[in-house]
N, CA, C and O of each residue as an XYZ file, in Angstrom:
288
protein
N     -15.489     18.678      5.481
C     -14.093     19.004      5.290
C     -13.554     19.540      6.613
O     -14.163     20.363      7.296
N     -12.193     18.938      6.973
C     -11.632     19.665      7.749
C     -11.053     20.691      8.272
O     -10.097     20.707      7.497
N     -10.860     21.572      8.972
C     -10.594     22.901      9.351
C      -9.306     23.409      8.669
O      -9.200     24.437      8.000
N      -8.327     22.485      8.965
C      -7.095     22.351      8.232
C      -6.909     21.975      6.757
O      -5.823     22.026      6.181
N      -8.152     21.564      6.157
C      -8.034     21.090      4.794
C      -8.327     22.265      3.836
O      -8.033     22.688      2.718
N      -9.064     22.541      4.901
C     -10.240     23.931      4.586
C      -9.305     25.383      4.080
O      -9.381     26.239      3.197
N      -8.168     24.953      5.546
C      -7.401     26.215      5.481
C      -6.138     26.181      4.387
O      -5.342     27.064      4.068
N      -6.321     24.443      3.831
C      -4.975     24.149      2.484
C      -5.349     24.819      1.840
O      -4.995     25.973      1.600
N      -6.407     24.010      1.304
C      -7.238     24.903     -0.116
C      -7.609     25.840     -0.360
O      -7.920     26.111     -1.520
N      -7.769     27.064      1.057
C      -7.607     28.204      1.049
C      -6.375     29.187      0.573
O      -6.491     30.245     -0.045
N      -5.252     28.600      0.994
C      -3.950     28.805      0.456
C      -3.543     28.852     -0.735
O      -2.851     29.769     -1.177
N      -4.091     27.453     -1.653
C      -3.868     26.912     -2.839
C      -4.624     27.705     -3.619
O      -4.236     28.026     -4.742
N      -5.668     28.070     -3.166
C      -6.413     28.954     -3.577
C      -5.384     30.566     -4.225
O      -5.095     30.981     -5.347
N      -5.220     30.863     -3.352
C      -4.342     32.043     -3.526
C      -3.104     31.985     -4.782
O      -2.505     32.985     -5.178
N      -2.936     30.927     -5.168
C      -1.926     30.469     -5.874
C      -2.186     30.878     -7.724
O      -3.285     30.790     -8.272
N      -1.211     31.210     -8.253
C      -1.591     31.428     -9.649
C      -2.089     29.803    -10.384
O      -1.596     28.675    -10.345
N      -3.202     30.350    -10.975
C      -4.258     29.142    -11.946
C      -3.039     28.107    -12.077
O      -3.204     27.095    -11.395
N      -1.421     28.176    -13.081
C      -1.053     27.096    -13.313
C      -0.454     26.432    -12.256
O      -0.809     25.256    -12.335
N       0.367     26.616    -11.190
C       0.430     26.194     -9.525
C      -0.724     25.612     -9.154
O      -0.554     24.489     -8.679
N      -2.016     26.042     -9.211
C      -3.084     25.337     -8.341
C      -3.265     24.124     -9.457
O      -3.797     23.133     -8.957
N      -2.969     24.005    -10.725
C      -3.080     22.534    -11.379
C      -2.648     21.805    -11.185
O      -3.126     20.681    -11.031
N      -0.794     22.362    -11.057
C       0.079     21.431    -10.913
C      -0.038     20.975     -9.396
O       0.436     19.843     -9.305
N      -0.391     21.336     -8.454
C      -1.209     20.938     -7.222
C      -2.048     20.103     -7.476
O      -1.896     18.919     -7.174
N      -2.938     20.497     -7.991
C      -4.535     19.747     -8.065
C      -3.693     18.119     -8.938
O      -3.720     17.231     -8.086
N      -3.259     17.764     -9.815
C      -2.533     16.872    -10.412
C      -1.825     15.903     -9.582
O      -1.961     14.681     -9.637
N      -0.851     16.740     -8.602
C       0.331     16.078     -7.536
C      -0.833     15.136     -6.620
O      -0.922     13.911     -6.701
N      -1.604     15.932     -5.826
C      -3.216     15.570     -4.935
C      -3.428     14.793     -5.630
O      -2.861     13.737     -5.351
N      -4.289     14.774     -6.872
C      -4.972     13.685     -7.555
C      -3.451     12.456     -7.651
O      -3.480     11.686     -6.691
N      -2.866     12.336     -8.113
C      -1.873     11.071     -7.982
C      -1.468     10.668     -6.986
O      -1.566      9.446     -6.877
N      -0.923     11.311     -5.963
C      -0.864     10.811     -4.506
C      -2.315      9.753     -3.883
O      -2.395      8.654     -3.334
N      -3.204     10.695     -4.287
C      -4.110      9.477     -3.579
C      -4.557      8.275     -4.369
O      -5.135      7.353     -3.792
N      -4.270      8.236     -5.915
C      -4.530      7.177     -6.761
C      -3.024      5.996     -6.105
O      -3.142      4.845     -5.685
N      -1.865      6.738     -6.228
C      -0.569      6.000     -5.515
C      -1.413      4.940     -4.464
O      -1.566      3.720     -4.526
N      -1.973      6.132     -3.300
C      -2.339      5.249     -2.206
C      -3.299      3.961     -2.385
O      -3.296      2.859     -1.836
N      -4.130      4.547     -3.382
C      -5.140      3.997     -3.710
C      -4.395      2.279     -3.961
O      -4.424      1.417     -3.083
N      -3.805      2.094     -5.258
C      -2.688      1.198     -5.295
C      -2.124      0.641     -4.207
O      -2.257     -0.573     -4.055
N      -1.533      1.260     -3.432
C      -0.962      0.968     -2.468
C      -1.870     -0.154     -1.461
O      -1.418     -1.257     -1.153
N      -2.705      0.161     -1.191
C      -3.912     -0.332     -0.289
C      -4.471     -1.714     -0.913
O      -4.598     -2.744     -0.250
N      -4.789     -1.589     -2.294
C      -5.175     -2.539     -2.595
C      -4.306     -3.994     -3.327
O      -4.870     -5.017     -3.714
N      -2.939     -3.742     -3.366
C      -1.883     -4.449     -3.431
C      -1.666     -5.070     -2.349
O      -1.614     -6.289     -2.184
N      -1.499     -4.002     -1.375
C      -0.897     -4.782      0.273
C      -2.257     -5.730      1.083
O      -2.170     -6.564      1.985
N      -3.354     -5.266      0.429
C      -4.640     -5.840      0.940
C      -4.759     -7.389      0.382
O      -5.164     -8.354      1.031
N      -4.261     -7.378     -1.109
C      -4.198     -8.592     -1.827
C      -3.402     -9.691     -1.337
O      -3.612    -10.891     -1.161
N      -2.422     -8.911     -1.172
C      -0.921     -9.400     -0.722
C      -0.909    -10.376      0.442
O      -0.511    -11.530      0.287
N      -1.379     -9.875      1.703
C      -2.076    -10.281      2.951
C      -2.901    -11.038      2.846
O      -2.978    -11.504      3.983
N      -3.977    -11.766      1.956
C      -4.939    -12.556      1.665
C      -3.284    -13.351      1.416
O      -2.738    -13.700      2.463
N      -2.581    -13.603      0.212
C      -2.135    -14.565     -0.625
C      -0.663    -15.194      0.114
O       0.019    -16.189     -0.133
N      -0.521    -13.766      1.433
C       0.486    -14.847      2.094
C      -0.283    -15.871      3.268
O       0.077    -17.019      3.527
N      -0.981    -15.424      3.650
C      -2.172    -16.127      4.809
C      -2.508    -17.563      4.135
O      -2.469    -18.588      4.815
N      -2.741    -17.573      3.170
C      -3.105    -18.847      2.331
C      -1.405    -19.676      1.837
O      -1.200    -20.883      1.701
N      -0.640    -18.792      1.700
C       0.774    -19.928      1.521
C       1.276    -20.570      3.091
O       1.818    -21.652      3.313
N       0.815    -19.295      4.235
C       1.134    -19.916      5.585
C       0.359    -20.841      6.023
O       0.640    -21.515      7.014
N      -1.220    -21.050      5.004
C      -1.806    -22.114      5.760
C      -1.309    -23.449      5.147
O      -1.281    -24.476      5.825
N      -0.871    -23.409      3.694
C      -0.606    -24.591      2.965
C       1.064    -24.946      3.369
O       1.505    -26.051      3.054
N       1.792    -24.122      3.952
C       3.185    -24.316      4.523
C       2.738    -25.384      5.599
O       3.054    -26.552      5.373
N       2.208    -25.162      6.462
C       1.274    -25.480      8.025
C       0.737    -26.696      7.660
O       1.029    -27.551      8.496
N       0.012    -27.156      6.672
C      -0.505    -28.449      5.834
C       0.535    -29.203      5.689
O       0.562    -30.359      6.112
N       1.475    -28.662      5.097
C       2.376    -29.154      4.334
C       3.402    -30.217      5.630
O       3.574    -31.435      5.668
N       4.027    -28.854      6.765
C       4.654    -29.438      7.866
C       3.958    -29.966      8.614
O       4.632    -30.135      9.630
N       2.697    -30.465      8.798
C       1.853    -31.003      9.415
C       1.952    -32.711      9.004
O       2.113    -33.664      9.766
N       1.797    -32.696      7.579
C       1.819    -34.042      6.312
C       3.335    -34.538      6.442
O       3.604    -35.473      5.687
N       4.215    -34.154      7.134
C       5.621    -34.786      6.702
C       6.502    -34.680      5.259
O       7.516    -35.245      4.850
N       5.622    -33.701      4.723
C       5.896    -33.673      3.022
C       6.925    -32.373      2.802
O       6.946    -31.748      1.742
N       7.868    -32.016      4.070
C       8.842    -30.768      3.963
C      10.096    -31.166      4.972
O      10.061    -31.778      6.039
N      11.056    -30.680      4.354
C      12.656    -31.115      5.075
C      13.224    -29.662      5.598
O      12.922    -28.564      5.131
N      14.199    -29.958      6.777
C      14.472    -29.069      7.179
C      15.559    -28.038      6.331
O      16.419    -28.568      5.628
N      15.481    -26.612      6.427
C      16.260    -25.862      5.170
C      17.680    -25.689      5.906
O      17.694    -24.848      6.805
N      18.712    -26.283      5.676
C      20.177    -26.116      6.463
C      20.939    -24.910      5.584
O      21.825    -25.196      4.779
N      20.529    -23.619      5.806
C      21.332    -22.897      5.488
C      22.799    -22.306      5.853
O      23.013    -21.397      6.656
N      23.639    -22.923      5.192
C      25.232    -22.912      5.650
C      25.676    -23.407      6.421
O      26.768    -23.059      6.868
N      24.874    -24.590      6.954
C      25.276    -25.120      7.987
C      25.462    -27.028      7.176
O      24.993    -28.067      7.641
N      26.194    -26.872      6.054
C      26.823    -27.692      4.858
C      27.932    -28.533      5.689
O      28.670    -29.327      5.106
């Protein structure tokens, strides 16, 4: 543990029992959030890599037209 983590929980410590839950609760969900977070954007990054390779296939094959947006 870190010096500074050391010195949170020292703090939190000091805190009346229902404060250090509602702490301990906020902590525990923040890092489940991240947790989520990480493994969404991790997914995410696999599944656009694979549409940029089949885009790349695709304009490679002649099988895509150019997109004229507003330019009607």
């Amino acid at each position: 543990m870190t010096e500074l983590l050391a010195k949170a929980f020292n703090e939190i410590s000091q805190l009346p029992e229902k404060d250090q839950e509602e702490f301990a609760a906020f902590l525990l969900e923040e890092l489940a959030s991240e947790n989520r977070w990480h493994t969404l954007l991790s997914t995410s990054a696999e599944t656009l890599e694979q549409l940029a390779r089949e885009t790349e296939r695709e304009i490679e094959a002649g099988e895509t037209s150019p997109l004229n947006v507003g330019n009607e």
